[in-house]
C-alpha positions as CSV (number, residue, x, y, z in Angstrom):
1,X,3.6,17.6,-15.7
2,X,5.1,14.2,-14.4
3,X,8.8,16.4,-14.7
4,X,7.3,18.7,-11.9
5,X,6.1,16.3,-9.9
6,X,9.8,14.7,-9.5
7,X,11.3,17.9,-9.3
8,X,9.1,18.9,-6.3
9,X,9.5,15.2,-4.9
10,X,13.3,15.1,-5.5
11,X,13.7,18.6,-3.6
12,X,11.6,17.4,-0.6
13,X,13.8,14.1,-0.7
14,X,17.5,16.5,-0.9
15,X,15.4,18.6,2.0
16,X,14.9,16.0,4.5
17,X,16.7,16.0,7.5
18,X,19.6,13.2,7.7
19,X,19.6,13.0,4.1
20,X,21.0,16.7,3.2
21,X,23.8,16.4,5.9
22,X,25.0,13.1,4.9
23,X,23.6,11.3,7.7
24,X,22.3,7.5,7.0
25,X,18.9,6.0,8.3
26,X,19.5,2.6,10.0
27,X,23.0,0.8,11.1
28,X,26.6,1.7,9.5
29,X,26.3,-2.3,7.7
30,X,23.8,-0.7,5.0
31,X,20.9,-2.0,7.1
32,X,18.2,-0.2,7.4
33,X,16.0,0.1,10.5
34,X,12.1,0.0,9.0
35,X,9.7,1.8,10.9
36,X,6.9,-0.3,12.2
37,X,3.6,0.2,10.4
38,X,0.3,1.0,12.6
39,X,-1.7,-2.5,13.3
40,X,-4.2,-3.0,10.2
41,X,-3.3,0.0,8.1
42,X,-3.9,0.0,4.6
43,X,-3.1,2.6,1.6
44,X,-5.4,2.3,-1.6
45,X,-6.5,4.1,-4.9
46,X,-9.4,6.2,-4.9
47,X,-9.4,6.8,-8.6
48,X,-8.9,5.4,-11.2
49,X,-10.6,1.7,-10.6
50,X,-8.8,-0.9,-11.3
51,X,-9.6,-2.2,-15.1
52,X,-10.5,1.8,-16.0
53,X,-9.9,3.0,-19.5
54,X,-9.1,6.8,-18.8
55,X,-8.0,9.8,-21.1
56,X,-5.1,12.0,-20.5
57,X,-4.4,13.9,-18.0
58,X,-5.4,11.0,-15.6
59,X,-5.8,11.9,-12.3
60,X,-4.8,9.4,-9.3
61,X,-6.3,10.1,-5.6
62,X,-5.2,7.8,-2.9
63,X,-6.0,7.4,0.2
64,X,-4.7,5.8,3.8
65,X,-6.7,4.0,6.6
66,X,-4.6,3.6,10.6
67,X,-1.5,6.1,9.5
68,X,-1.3,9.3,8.6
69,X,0.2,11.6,5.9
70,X,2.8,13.4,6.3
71,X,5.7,15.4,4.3
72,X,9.4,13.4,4.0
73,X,11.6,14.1,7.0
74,X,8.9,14.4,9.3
75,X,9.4,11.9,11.7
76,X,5.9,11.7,13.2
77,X,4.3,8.7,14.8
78,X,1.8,6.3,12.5
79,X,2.9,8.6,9.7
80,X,4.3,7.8,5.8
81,X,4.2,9.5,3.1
82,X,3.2,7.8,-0.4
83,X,5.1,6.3,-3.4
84,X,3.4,4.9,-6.7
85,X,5.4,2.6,-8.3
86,X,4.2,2.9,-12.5
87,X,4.8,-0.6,-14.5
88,X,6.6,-1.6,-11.7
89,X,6.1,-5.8,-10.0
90,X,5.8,-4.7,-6.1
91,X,7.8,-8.0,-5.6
92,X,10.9,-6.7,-7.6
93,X,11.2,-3.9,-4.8
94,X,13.7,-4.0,-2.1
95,X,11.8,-3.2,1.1
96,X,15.0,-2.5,2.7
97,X,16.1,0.9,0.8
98,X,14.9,3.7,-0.1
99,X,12.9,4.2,-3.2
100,X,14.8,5.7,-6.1
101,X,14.0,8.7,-7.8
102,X,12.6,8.4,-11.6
103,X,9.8,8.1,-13.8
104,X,8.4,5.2,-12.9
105,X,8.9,5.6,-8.7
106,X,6.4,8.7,-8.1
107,X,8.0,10.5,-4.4
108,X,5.0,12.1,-2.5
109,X,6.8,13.5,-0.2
110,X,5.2,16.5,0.7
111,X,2.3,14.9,1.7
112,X,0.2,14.9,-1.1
113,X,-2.6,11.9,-2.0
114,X,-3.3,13.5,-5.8
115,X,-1.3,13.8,-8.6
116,X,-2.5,14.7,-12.6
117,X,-0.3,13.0,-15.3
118,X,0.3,12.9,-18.8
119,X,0.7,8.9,-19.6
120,X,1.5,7.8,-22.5
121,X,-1.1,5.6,-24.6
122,X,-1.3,1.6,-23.4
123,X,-1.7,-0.4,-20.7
124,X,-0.2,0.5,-17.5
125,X,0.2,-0.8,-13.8
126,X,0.0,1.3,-10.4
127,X,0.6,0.3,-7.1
128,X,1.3,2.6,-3.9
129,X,3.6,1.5,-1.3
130,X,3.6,3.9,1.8
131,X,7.1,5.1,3.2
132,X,8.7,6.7,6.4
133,X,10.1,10.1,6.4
134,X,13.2,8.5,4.8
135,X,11.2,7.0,1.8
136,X,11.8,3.3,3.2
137,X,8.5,1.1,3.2
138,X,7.6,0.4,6.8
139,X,7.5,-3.3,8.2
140,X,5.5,-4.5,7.1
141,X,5.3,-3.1,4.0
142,X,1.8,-1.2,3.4
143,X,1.6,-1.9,-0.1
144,X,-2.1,-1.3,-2.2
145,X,-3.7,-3.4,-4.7
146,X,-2.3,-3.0,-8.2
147,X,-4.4,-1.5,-10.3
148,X,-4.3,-1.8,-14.6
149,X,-5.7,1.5,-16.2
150,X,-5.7,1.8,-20.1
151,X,-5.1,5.3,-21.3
152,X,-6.7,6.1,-24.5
């Protein structure tokens, strides 16, 4: 399951506009010009809670208050698309790039706010971080509560 879900993320991500034709997002210096974030918005689990002991598949809803969701490459105003980050400190990311593609950086970028996944047994952390149509984290950073969920 989790192989689909990148494979489906990583063909939105070679899809994008800019991206496919070689074209960069920001300034020729390997800046990168974040997109502002809406005034007081927010991106958040709906499920699992936070402390949950779950069984596989474990599904994740999530959800977004003052921006919308939209698909990578759209470049729509007050939009993003979200990214869960699994085992993953949300300090050790670099809000300037774009998130990278593997198992532990989860690419929503067609929109979606669900995803079912096959996790192996342990303890495990999850935290969203909502990006633009180029998968960089707007400024500020919209960036949910980490969550810990123990799967059986």
């Amino acid at each position: 399951m989790l192989k689909h879900v990148l494979f489906a993320g990583a063909l939105v991500f070679a899809t994008a506009p800019g991206w496919a034709n070689g074209q960069s997002h920001g300034h020729d210096h390997g800046e990168v010009e974040r997109t502002s974030s809406p005034d007081g918005a927010s991106v958040y689990f709906i499920t699992p809670a936070d402390g949950e002991t779950v069984s596989n598949p474990v599904t994740f809803r999530f959800g977004a208050r003052g921006i919308g969701v939209a698909p990578a490459g759209a470049n729509w105003p007050d939009t993003g698309h979200h990214h869960m980050l699994i085992n993953i400190d949300p300090a050790d990311v670099d809000l300037n790039e774009p998130f990278p593609f593997d198992e532990q950086n989860l690419h929503f970028g067609g929109g979606q706010t669900e995803v079912t996944l096959e996790l192996p047994a342990g303890t495990h952390t999850f935290v969203l971080i909502m990006a633009d149509d180029f998968h960089v984290p707007h400024d500020p950073p919209l960036i949910s509560e980490v969550i810990t969920v123990t799967v059986e």
